[in-house]
N, C-alpha and C positions, 0 to 999 in steps of 0.2 A: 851314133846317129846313123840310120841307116839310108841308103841313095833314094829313097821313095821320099823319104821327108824332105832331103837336100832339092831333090825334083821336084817337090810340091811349096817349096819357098818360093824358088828360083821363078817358077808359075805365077807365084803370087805378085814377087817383085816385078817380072814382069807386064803382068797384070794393073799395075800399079799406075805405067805409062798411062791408064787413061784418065781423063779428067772424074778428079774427086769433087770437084766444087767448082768456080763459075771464073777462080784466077788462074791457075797454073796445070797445065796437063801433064807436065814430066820432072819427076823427083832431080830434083839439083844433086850435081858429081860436087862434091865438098873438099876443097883439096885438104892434101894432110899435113900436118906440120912432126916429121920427125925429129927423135930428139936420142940422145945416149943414155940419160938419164933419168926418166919421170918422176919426180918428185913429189911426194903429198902421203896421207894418210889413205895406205891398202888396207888398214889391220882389217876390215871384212873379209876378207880372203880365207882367213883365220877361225869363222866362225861357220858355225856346223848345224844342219837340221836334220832329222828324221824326212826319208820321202813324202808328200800331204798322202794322209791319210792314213800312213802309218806309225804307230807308236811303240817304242823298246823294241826298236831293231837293232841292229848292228851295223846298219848301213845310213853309214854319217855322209852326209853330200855339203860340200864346201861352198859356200857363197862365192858366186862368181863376179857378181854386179850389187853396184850401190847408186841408187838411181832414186829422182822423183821425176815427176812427169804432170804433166795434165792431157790427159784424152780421153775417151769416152772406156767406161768401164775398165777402168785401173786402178785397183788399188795394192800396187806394189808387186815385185818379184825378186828375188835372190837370187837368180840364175841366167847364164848367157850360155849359149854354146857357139863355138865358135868353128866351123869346121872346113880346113883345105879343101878347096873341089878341082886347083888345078894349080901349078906351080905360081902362077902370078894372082890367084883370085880366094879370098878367105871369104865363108858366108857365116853372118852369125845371127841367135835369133836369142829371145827370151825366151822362157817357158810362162805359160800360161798355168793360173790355178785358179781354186774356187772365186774368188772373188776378181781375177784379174784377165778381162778377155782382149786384151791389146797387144800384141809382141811389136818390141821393138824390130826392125832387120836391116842388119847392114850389109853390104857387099863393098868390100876393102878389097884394092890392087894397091900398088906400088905408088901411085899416086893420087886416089881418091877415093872418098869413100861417099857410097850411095844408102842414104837410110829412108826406110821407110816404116810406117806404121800399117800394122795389117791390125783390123779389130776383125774379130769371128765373134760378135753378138751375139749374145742368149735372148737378144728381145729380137723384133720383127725386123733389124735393118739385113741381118743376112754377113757377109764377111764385105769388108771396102780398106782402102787403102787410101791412107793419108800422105802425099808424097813430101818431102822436104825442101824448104824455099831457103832457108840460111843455116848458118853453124861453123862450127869447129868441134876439130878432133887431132888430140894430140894420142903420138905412138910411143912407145921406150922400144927404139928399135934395135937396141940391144938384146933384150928380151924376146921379140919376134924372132927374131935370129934363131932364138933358142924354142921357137916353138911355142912361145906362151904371147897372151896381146893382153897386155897392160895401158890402157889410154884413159884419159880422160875426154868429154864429150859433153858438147850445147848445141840441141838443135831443136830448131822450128817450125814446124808443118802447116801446109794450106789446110783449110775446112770451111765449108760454109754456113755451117750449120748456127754459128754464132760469131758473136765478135771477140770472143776470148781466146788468148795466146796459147794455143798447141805447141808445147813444147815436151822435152826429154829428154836429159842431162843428167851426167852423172860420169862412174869410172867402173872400168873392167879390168879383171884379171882373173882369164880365162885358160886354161892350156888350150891349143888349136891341137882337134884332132886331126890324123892326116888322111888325104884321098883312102 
């Protein structure tokens, strides 16, 4: 991932601080609950797709994320990227694809993690950002150690657009690219 995209997250996240709806104006720090050993079913890790839109390549890209969600124009992604910006700060995001215009993003330090939803609509809303009001997220900080973020994750977003529970949950195992 190149510094343009990391700069143009980081924008976004920040962007984020303003009010998305009529409750909260600032995405909640979520603290983290590290752990030695994270425990559960990765095997997606394991499984492999062709880039979208390409077919009998030779270029297998690994599932990074196993996730459901509810927010506006989601429906599903395989991948997270996770990338060093500076010795104390990991930023990660989803990718986006045809059918899916939401990325998750997180900004993980040593003691908190900050998520947000970024949606970039294909209909008239334009790009907006859904900040985070509760959650958890577990780390295998062993693994970090080693460069990779393995966690588990539940969290739940402001919106005002309705009454139904914006959330996004699920587990990562990502290598973290470095600065």
């Amino acid at each position: 991932m190149n510094r343009i995209k990391v700069f143009a997250i980081l924008t976004i996240l920040l962007m984020s601080c303003t009010t998305t709806g009529k409750k909260k104006s600032n995405s909640e720090e979520i603290p983290i609950k590290w752990v030695n050993n994270l425990t559960g079913d990765f095997s997606f890790k394991d499984k492999w797709s062709y880039p979208e839109g390409v077919e009998d390549d030779t270029t297998h890209i690994f599932h990074s994320i196993e996730s459901e969600a509810w927010c506006y124009e989601w429906g599903g992604t395989d991948y997270i990227t996770a990338q060093r910006i500076n010795s104390d700060t990991v930023v990660c995001f989803t990718e986006d694809n045809a059918a899916t215009h939401s990325s998750l993003n997180l900004i993980i330090t040593k003691k908190a993690v900050k998520p947000t939803i970024v949606l970039n609509s294909i209909m008239d809303f334009g790009t907006k950002a859904y900040n985070c009001k509760s959650g958890q997220m577990v780390i295998d900080e062993t693994l970090w150690n080693q460069g990779i973020l393995k966690a588990t994750f539940d969290f739940d977003f402001y919106h005002s657009e309705d009454s139904t529970r914006m959330y996004w949950k699920g587990k990562i195992y990502a290598e973290i690219e470095s600065e």
